[in-house]
C-alpha positions in Angstrom: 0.0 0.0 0.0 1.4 2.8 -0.8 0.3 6.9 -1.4 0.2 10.9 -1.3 -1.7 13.5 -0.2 -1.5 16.9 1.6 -0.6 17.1 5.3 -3.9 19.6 5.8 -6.5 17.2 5.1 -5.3 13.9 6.4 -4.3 15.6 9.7 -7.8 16.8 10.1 -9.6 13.5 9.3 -6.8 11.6 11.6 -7.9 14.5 14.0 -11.6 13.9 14.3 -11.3 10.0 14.7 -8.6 9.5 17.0 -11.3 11.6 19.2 -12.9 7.8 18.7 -9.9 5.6 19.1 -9.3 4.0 22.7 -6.2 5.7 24.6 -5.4 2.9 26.7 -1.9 1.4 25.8 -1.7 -1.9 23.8 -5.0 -2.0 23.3 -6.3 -3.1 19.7 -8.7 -0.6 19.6 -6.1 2.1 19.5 -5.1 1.8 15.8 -6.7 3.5 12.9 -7.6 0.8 9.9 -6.8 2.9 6.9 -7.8 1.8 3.7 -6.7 2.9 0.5 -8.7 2.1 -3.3 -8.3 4.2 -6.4 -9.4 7.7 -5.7 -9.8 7.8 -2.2 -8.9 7.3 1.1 -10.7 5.4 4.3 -10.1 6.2 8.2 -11.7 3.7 10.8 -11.2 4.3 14.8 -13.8 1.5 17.0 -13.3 2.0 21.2 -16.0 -0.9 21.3 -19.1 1.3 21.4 -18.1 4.1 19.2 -17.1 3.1 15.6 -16.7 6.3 13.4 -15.4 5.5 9.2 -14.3 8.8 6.9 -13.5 8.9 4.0 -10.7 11.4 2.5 -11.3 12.5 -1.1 -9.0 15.5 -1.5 -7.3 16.2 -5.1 -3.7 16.1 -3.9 -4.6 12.6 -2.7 -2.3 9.7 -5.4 -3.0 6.5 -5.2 0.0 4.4 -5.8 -0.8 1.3 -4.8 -4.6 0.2 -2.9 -4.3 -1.9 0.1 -5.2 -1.9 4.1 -3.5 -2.1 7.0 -4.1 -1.3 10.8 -1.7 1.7 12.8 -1.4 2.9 16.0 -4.0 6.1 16.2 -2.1 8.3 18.5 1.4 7.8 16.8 0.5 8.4 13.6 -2.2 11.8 13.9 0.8 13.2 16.2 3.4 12.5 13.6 1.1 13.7 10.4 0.1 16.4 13.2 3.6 17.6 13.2 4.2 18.4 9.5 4.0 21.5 7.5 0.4 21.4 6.7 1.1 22.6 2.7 3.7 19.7 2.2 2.7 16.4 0.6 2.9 12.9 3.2 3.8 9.7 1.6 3.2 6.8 3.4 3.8 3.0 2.1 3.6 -0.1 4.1 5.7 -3.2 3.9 5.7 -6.1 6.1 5.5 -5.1 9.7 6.1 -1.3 9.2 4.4 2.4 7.3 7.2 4.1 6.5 5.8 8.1 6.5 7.9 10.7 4.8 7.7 14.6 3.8 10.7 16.2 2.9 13.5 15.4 4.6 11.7 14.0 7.0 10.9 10.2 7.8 9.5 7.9 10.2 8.6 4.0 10.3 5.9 3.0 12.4 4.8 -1.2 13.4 1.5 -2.2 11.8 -0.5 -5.3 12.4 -2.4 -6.8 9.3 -6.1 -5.4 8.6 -7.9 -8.5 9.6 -6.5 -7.3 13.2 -9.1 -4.3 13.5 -12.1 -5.1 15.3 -14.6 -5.8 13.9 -17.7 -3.1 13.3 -20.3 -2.7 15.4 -23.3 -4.4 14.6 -27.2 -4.6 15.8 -29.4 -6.8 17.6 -31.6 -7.5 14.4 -34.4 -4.9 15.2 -36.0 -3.2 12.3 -34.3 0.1 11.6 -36.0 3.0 11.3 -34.3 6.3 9.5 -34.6 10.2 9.4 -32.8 12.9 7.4 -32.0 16.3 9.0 -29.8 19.3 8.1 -26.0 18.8 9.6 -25.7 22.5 10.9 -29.2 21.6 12.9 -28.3 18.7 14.4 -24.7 20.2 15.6 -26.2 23.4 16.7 -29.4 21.5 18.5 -26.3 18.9 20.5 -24.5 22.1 21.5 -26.9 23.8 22.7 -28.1 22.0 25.6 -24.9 19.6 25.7 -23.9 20.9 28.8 -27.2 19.7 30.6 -25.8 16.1 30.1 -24.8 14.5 33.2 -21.8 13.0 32.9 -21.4 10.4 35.3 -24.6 9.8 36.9 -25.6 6.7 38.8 -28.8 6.6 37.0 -27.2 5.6 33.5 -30.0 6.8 31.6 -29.3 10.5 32.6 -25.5 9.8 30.9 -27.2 10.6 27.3 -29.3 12.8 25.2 -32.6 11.6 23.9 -33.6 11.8 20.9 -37.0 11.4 19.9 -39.0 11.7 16.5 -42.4 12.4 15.8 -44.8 13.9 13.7 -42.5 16.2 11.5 -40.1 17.1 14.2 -36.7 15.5 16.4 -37.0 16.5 20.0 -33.3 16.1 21.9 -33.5 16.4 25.4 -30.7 16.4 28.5 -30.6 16.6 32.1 -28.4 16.3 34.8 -31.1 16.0 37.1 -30.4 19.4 38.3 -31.3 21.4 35.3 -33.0 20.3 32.3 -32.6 21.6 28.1 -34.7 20.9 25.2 -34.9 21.9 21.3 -37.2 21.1 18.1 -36.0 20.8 15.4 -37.4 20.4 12.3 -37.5 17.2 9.8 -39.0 15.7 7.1 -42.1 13.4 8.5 -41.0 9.8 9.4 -41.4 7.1 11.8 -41.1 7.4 14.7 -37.9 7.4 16.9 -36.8 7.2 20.5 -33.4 6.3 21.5 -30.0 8.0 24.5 -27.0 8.9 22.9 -24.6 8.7 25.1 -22.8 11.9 26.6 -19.1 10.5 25.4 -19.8 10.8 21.8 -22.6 14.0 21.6 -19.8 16.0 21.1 -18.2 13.5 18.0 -21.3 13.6 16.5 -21.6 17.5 16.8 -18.3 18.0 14.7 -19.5 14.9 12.6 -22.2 17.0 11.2 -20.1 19.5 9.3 -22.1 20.3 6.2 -25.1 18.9 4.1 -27.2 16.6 5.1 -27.4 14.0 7.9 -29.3 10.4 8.0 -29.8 9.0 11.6 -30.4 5.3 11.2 -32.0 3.3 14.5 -31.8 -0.1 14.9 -31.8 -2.3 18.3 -28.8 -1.1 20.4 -27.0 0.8 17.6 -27.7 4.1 16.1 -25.8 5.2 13.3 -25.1 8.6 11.8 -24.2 8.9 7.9 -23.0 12.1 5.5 -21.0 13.0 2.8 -18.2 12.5 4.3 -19.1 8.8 6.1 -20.5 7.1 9.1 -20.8 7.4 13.1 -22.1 4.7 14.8 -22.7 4.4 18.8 -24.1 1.6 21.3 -27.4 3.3 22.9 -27.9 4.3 26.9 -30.3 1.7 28.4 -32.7 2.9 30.6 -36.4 5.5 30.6 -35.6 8.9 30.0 -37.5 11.0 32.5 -40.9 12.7 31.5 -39.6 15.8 30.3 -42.9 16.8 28.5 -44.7 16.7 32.4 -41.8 18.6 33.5 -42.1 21.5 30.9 -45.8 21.9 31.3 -45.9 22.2 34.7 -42.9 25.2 34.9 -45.1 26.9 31.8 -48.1 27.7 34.3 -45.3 30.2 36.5 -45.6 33.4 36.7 -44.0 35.2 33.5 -40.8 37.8 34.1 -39.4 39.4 30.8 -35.4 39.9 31.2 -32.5 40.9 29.3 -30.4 37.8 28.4 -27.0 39.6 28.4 -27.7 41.9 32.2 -29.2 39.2 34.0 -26.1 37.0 33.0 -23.5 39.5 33.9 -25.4 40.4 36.8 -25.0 36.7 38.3 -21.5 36.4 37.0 -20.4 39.6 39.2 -22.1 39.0 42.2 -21.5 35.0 42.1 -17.6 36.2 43.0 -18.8 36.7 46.8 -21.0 33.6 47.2 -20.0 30.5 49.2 -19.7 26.9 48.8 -19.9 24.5 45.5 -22.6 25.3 43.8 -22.2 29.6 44.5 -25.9 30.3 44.6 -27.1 33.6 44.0 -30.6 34.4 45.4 -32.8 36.7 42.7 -35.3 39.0 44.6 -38.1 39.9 42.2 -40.3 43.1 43.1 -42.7 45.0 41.2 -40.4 46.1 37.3 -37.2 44.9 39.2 -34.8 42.1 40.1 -32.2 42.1 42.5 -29.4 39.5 42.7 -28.0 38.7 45.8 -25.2 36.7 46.9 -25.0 33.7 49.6 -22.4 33.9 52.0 -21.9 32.8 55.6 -19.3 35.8 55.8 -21.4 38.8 57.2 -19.0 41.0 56.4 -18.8 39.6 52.4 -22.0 40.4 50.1 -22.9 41.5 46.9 -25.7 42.6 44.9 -27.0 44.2 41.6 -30.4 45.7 41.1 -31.9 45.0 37.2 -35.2 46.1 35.6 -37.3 43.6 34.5 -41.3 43.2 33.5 -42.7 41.8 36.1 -46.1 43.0 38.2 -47.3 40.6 40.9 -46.4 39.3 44.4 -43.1 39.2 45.2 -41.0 36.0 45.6 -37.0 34.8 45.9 -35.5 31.7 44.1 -32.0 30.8 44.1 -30.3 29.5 41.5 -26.6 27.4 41.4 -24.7 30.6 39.4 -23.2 28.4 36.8 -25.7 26.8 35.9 -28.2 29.8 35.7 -25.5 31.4 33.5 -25.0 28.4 31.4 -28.5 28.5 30.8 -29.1 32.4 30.0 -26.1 32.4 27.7 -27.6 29.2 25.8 -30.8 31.3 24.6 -31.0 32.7 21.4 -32.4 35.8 22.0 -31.3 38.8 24.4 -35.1 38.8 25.1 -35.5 36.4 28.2 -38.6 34.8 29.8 -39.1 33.3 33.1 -41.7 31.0 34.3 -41.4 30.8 37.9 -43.8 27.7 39.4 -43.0 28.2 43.2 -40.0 27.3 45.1 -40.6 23.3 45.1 -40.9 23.2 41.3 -38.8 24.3 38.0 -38.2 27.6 36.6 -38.5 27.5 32.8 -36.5 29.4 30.7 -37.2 30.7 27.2 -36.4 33.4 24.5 -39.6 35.2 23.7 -39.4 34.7 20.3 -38.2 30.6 20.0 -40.2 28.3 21.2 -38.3 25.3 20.3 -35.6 25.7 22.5 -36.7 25.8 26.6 -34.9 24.8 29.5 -35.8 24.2 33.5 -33.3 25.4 36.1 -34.3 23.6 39.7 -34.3 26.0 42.7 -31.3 25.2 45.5 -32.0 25.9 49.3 -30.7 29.2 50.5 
């Protein structure tokens, strides 16, 4: 096997799946199984419940002679990594070794015969069922309300982000438990779909998604994501999701308060600085057109607090609110035009832009 092609684009497509490929040393799953046919150019990376497979079609890429052959991931991104990105790589494998050179510089590397890689992932049999959505959606829907994932949560099923299609629309959900995000987005009608991603590869599939079109394909324990550019597949989170729908009607009865997205976040960024303990709650005070955030502290003699209009005209209440997660939240909604649904102190407060309904999240109240 043996060919050329620019350090740019190989380095990038080495980039994104070695985010796949295991790290632990010696293990199989740490090797890329590149493939190489007339005209273009395979990547494989397969940690045992991730697989992901691109293909490179660039037009500096020569093939010289087709053939496959398994490589250690890290050693040869960090090497390909390391070289002027407008010089040309040649690689060629012999034996037991890829010999890699660009310019003067070269570099031999051990390699273990194709038929070494694992082998892909497959499903349970189950009938699949398939949907096509924009990429940019899909990436911008996973990044916005990634960061309500939990990430190592007892309850495994709270380690993902649903997905769920229905009736012209894919709803993803997360939650940590603590706080809670959700966005429409919009799809061609098909059949129905319900199924966890898990949290480790939301983030893969996000940078996946680079351009065109996307088709998510579910089938038993497996979803698999497909573009242009080739495949993603991932082994599902087990488990219920929680009742997200419940949750969200019930906040959407509170009391409404209109807010500006970009003062009410610097507001509990400032005052946050003088709060105690892990979660550094900030108490909000709302009063007839006004809002004032206060800090929690056991120190007397440490306090802070910033005074904000807002539209609001009924009784007055407090709620606190962990700061980072409030401000995760706030900055996470499109619009500077912020609502608040506050249900009373022993229930969610939802959060909105005025003008998108597709995209809500729930913050949970902490004792103050």
């Amino acid at each position: 096997m043996k060919f050329t092609v620019q350090a740019a684009p190989l380095a990038a497509i080495l980039k994104q799946c070695g985010r796949v490929a295991s790290k632990k040393a010696g293990d199989i799953n740490g090797n890329f199984l590149i493939d190489v046919q007339d005209g273009h150019l395979n990547v494989t990376a397969n940690n045992g419940h991730q697989q992901m497979s691109l293909h490179l079609q660039d037009p500096s890429l020569i093939v010289r002679e087709a053939g496959s052959v398994c490589i250690s991931a890290s050693k040869f991104e960090q090497i390909v990594s390391s070289l002027p990105v407008d010089r040309d790589v040649t690689v060629s494998v012999g034996e037991e070794k890829a010999t890699v050179t660009c310019g003067r510089s070269r570099f031999s590397i051990a390699t273990l015969p194709a038929s070494s890689f694992p082998k892909a992932l497959h499903s349970d049999g189950q009938v699949q069922t398939a949907l096509t959505i924009e990429s940019h959606a899909l990436r911008d829907g996973i990044r916005g309300i990634a960061f309500c994932v939990a990430r190592n949560d007892v309850r495994q099923y709270l380690n993902g982000m649903l997905f769920e299609a229905s009736e012209g629309k894919l709803t993803l959900v997360g939650t940590d438990g603590h706080r809670m995000g959700m966005v429409e987005l919009q799809i061609e009608k098909s059949s129905s779909m319900k199924f966890i991603l898990p949290v480790a590869c939301l983030e893969d599939v996000a940078s996946f998604a680079s351009h065109g079109y996307v088709t998510i394909t579910h089938s038993g324990n497996l979803v698999s994501f497909t573009a242009v550019n080739g495949t993603m597949t991932s082994r599902l989170v087990d488990g219920a999701f929680p009742n997200y729908c419940a949750l969200i009607e019930r906040a959407e009865t509170g009391q409404l308060i209109n807010l500006n997205r970009d003062a009410i976040t610097s507001a509990v960024a400032r005052v946050s600085l003088l709060s105690d303990g892990k979660s550094q709650a900030v108490r909000l005070k709302f009063c007839q057109q006004t809002v004032e955030v206060v800090s929690v502290s056991n120190d007397a003699l440490s306090e802070a607090e910033d005074l904000l209009p807002c539209d609001f005209d009924a009784a007055p209440f407090d709620v606190g609110f962990n700061s980072r997660y409030a401000q995760e939240a706030f900055k996470a909604v499109s619009s500077t035009d912020l609502q608040l649904f506050y249900s009373g102190p022993a229930s969610g407060t939802l959060i909105k832009a005025k003008d998108c309904p597709h995209q809500k999240f729930v913050l949970m109240p902490v004792r103050l």
